[in-house]
N, C-alpha and C positions, 0 to 999 in steps of 0.2 A: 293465685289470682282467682277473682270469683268469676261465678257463671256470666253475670252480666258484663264484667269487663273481655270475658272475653268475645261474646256476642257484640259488642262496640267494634271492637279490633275486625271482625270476621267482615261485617257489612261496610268498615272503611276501606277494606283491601277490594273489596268488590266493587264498590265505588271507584277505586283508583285503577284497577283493573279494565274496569269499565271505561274510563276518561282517558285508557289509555289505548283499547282499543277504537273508541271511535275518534281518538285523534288519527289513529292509523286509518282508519278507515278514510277520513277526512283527505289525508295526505294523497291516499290511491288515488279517490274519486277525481280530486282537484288534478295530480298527475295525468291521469286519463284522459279530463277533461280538455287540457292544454295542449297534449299529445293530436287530440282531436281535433281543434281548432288548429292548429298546426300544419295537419295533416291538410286538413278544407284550404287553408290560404296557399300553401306547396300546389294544391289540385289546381285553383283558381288559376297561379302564377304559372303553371305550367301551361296549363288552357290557354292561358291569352298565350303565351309565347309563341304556343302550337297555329293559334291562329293567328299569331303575326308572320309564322314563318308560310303560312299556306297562302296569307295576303302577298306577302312579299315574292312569291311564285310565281302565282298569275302574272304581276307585271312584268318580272323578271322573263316568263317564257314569251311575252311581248317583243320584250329587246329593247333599248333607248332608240329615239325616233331623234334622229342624228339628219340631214340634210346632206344628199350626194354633191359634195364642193369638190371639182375637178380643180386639180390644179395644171395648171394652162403651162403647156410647154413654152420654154422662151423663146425669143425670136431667132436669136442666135440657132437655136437646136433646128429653126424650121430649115435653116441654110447647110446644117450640117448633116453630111450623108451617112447613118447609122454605119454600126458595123456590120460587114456581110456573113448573109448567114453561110455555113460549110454544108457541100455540096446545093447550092443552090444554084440556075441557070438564068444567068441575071443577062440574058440574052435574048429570053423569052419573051412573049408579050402575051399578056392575058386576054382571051376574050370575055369584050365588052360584052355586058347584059342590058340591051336595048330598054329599057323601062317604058320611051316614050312610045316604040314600036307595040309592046304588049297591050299598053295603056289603051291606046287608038284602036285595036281588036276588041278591047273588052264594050268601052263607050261608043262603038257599032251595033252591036248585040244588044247594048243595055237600048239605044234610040229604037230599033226594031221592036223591042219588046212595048215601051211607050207606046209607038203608035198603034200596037195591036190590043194597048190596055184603051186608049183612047178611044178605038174601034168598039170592042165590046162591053166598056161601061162608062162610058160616057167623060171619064174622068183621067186627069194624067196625076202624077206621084209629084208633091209639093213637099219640097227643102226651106227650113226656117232656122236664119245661124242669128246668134245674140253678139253683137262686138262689142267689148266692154273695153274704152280708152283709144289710145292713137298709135299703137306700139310698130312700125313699120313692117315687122315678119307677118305680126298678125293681119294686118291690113293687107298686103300682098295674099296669103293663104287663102282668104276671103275670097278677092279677085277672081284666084284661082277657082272655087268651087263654084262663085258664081257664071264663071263661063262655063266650065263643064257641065253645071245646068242645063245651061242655055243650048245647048250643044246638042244635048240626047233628048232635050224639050220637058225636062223635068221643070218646075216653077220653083220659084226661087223668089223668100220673103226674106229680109234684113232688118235687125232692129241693133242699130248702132247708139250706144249708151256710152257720156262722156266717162273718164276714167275715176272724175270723183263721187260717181255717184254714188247711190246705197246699197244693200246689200238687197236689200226688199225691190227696190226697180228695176233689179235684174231679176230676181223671181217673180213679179211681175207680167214681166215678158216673156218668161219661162210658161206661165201658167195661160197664158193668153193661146202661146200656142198651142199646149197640149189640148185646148178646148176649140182649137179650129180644126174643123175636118178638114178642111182642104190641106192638111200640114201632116204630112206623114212621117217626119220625119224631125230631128232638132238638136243640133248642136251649139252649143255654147263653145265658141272660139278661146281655145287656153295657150298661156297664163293669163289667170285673173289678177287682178289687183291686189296687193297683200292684204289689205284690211277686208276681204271678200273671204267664206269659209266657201272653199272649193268645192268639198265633200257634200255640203246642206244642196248647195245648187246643182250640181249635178244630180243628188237622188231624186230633186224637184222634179227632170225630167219623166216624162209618163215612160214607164217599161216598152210599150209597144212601140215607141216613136223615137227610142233610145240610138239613131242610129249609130254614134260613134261608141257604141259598144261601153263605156264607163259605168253605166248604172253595178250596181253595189250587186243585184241578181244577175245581170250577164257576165260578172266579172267572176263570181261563186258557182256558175254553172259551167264557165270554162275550165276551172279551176276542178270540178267533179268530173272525172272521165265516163260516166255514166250517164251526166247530162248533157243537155245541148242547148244552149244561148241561142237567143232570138238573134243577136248579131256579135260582131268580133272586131274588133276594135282593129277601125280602118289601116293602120302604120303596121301593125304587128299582120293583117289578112294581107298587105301589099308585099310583106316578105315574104311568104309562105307561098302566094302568088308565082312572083318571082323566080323561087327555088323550083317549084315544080314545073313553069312553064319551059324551065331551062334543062329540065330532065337530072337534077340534081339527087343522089340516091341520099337520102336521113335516118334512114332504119339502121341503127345502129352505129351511126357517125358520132364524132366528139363535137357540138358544137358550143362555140363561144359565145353568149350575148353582154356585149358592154352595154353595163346601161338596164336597168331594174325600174324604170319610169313607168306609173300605168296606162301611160300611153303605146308606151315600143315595148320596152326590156321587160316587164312581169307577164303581158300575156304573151309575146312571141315565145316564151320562155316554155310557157304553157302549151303552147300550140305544136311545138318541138317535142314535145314530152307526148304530146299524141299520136305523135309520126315515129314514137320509139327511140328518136336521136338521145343520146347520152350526155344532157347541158350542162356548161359551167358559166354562173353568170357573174361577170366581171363588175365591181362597182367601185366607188372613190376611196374604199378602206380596204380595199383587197391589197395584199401582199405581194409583190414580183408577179403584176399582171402579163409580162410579155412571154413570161417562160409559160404560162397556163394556156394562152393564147397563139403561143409558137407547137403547140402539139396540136391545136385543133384544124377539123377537115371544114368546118366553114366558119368562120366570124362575121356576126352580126354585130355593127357598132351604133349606137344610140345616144353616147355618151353627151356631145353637143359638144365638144371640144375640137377647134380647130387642125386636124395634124395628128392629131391624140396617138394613132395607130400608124407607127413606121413601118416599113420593107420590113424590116428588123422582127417584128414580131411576130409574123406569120412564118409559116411552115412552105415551103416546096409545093407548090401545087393547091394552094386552101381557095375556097371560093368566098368572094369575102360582100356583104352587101352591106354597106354603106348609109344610114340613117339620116346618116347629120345633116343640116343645113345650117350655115354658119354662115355669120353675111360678116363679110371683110372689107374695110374700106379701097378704094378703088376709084381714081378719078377719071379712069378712063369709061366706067359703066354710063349709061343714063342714069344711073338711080342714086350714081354715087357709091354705091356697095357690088360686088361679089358675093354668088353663094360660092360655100369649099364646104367640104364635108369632113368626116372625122377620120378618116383614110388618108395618109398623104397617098395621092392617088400616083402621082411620080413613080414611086419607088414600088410601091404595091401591084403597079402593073406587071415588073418586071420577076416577080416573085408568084403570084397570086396563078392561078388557073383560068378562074371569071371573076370578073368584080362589077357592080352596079356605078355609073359614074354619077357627081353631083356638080349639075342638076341634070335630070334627065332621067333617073333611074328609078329610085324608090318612091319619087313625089308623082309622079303623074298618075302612078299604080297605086297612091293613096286616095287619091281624087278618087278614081276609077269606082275604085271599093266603096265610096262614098255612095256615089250614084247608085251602085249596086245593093246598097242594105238601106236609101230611100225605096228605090222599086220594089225589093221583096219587103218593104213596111207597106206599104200602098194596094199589093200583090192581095197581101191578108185581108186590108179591110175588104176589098171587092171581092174577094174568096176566090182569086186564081191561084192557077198553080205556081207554088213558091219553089224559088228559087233555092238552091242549096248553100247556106251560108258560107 
């Protein structure tokens, strides 16, 4: 073979050599390349999942917002006498805890204060309630606050708003007051209306003139054992009232609260937890509520069910105060109705230590509290000395 053929041969192997290195190369690069994208899309898909799963946290440590549905004891059960507890002295009788007596001590003090605000600034402490609808408990409650007004000489405004109204003519009248000086005080009467957002109108209320204690800040600073709220939500300040006025020891008790509402059950709950008592709060999805309730040294019930809490479920000796007010038909009333509370009070006397009776117990010492966190709103602006919430 000559020179030149074999010079032909030499630079086609090189050639082939060549085309067949940079097929390989090819092969890598593109491998690589794939491997890479691959890799990015895996990152991506993992990312999101990571942040579906930190999404799905949040509302998960929320909890589903479920609605406390008591289911209402039947009638048959109100007639029927639980089983008796062992060693229990169903002979006993428990001392009543006078509400109305405590009540009429407090709204003496609170009038004496009045007049000496009246005396040195010219000015007495003015209560402004919103009624929204015709609903019988609430129109009665009203009543109530407007007399105990009247009583300690506090001034007392009303803006009663039919039931279909808007959501805005009750903020409205929210707003009206918070810009009257002579109003130191304002509550918005609940339940609202369903098509009303509860939450929007109550934070409408001005902080200072927050008397029934619901604003979104005095509920966050009861809730902070380091802080102190301008006031304390009147039902939950009339238990605590109560317990102390009756010489009742909580430092270290087991107490029960039925009933999680932010009205009674969330901040009593709270306010318990400041006094060191050890709580368990009973609500509509708790499991074998009467055996939780049969270990504890006081029950607070809030529930709004008629009967709700038998003999049966307290303990030997528990002191028990009573929330409810439950209006029962009744033809023998003027009004047509009965209040009962959430205690069958019957059976609970004979079991109980002290118990609150209804009516006459925890409601008059709600009023009370009412008058009481008008005057220390009123106290501020005139810059006297304030009262301790």
């Amino acid at each position: 073979m000559g020179g030149a053929a074999v010079a032909v041969l030499a630079a086609a192997a090189t050639r082939h050599n060549r085309a067949r290195l940079a097929s390989l190369f090819y092969r890598v690069a593109r491998g690589l390349h794939e491997a890479s994208v691959a890799a990015a899309e895996e990152e991506k898909v993992g990312t999101r999942s990571r942040r579906r799963r930190r999404r799905s946290s949040s509302s998960l440590l929320l909890g589903p917002d479920f609605p406390d549905t008591w289911d209402h004891p039947p009638r048959a059960a109100s007639r029927t006498l639980p089983p008796r507890v062992a060693g229990a002295d169903y002979g006993c009788t428990a001392t009543i805890i006078d509400g109305k007596s405590i009540a009429e001590d407090i709204r003496l003090h609170i009038a004496e204060e009045v007049c000496q605000m009246k005396s040195a600034a010219g000015h007495v402490p003015g209560l402004a309630v919103v009624l929204v609808g015709d609903r019988r408990d609430s129109e009665s409650y009203v009543r109530y606050k407007t007399k105990g007004c009247e009583e300690v000489g506090i001034k007392s405004l009303l803006a009663k708003l039919p039931g279909n109204c808007t959501e805005d003519e009750v903020m409205d009248s929210v707003s009206r007051f918070n810009e009257d000086p002579s109003v130191h005080g304002i509550l918005v009467q609940l339940p609202l209306p369903q098509h009303m957002d509860e939450e929007r109108i109550l934070s409408a209320i001005s902080l200072e003139k927050d008397v029934d204690g619901f604003h979104p800040l005095n509920v966050g600073n009861l809730a902070l054992r380091s802080r102190k709220p301008l006031f304390l939500p009147c039902a939950a300040k009339a238990c605590m009232e109560l317990l102390l006025q009756s010489g009742i020891e909580l430092m270290g008790k087991h107490v029960t609260v039925i009933g999680r509402s932010k009205v009674v059950g969330l901040p009593v709950s709270l306010l318990l937890q400041r006094h060191h008592a050890t709580v368990s709060v009973i609500h509509a999805f708790t499991t074998n509520p009467e055996a939780i309730t049969r270990e504890s040294d006081v029950v607070i019930s809030a529930a709004g069910v008629a009967n709700l809490v038998r003999g049966s479920w307290l303990k030997q000796g528990a002191v028990v105060i009573d929330v409810g007010t439950n209006p029962i038909e009744d033809p023998t009333s003027d009004y047509g109705y009965r209040l009962t509370g959430d205690v069958c009070f019957e059976e609970a006397v004979k079991v109980a230590s002290a118990i609150t009776p209804v009516p006459g117990g925890v409601g008059p010492v709600t009023i009370a509290m009412l008058l009481g966190n008008t005057l220390d709103s009123a106290k501020r602006v005139y810059d006297l000395t304030d009262r301790t919430p």
